[in-house]
C-alpha positions in Angstrom: 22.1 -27.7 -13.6 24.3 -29.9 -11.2 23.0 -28.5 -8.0 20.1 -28.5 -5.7 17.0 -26.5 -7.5 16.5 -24.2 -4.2 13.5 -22.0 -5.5 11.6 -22.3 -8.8 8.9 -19.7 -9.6 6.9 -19.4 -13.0 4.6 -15.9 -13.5 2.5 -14.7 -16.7 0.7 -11.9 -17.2 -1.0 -10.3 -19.8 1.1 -6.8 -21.6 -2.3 -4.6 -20.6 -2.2 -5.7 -16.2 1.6 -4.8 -16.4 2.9 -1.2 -16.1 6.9 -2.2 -15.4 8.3 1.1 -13.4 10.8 2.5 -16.0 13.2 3.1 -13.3 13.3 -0.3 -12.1 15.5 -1.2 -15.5 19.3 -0.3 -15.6 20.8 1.8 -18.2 22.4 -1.5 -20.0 18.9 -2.8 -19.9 17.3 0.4 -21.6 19.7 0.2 -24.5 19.4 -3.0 -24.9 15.4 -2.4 -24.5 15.6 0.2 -27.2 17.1 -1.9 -29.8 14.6 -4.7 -29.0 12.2 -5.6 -31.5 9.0 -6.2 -29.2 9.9 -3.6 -26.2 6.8 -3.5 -24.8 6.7 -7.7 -24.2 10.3 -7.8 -23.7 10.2 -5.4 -21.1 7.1 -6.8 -18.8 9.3 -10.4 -19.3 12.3 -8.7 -17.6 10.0 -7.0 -14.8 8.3 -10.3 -14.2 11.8 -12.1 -13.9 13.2 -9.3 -11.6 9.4 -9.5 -9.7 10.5 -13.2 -9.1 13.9 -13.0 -8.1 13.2 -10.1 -5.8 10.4 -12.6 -3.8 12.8 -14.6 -3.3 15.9 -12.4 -2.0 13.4 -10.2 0.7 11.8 -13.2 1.8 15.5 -14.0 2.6 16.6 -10.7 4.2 18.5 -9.6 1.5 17.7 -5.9 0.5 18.1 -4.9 -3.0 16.5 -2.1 -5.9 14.6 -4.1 -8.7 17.3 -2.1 -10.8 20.4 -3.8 -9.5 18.8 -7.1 -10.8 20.0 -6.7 -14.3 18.9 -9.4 -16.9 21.2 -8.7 -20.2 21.5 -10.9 -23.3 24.5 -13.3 -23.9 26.4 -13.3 -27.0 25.8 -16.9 -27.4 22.8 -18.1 -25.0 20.1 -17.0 -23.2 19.6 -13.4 -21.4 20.9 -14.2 -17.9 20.9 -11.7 -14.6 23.8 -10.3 -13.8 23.5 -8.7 -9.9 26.0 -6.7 -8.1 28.6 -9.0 -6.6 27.9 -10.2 -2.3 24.3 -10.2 -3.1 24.3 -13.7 -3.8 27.4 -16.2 -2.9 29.0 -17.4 -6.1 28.0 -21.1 -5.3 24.2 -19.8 -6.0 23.6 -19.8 -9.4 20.6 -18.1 -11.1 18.7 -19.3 -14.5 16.2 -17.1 -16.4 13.8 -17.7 -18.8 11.5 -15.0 -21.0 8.8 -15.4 -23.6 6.5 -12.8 -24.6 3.7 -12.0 -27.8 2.2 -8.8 -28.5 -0.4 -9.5 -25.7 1.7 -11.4 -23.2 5.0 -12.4 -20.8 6.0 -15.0 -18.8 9.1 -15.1 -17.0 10.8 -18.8 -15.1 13.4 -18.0 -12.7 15.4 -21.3 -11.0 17.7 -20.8 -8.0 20.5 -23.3 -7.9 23.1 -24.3 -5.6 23.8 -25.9 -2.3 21.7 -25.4 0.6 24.1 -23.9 2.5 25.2 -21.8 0.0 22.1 -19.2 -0.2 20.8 -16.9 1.7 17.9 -17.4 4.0 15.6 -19.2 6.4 14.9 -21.9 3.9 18.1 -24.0 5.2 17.0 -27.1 6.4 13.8 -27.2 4.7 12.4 -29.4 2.0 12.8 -27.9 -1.1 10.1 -25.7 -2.6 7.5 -26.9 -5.5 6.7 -24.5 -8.3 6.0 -20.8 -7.7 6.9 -21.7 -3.9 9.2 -19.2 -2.0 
């Protein structure tokens, strides 16, 4: 990372509290979903990454379905979200993280950039500590 860490926000849960919404997940997402070998902990990961991110846009203003924020694997990396392009400016970069077991997920989301460069009323404000909007 190389810019200014604008928002970091950490959430587990355990498989049997979360009921992700099946139509909060795009149609890439479910066929990636269906292939996945753990779907059930791979899937509350994603809805408690998309939970994060979503925080964070709507306390900014910035209206959006939990199904345009996409999370899809790379070839060769990490899953990363992929969201429709304006919703963010392309100097605000997003990082994901998922883990899950057969009883629970966790999901680390980290918005990067400059502080001019993202959306919202947190311009001008000290930066954020962990799970901080």
């Amino acid at each position: 990372m190389d810019g200014l860490i604008l928002h970091r926000a950490f959430r587990e849960a355990s498989l049997a509290e979360l009921r992700p919404d099946p139509a909060d997940f795009s149609p890439a997402e479910e066929r990636y979903l269906a292939r996945a070998a753990h779907q059930a902990g791979s899937r509350a990961a994603r809805a408690l990454a998309k939970a994060l991110l979503s925080e964070w846009l709507q306390a900014r203003g910035v209206t959006h379905s939990l199904c345009v924020l996409e999370i899809l694997p790379v070839t060769d990396g990490p899953p990363e979200f992929h969201l429709p392009e304006g919703l963010l400016p392309a100097d605000c970069r997003l990082h994901v993280s998922l883990s899950h077991s057969r009883t629970h997920a966790a999901a680390l989301v980290v918005v990067e950039g400059e502080m001019d460069a993202c959306p919202g009323p947190a311009r001008g404000r000290p930066r954020a500590g962990p799970g901080q909007a």
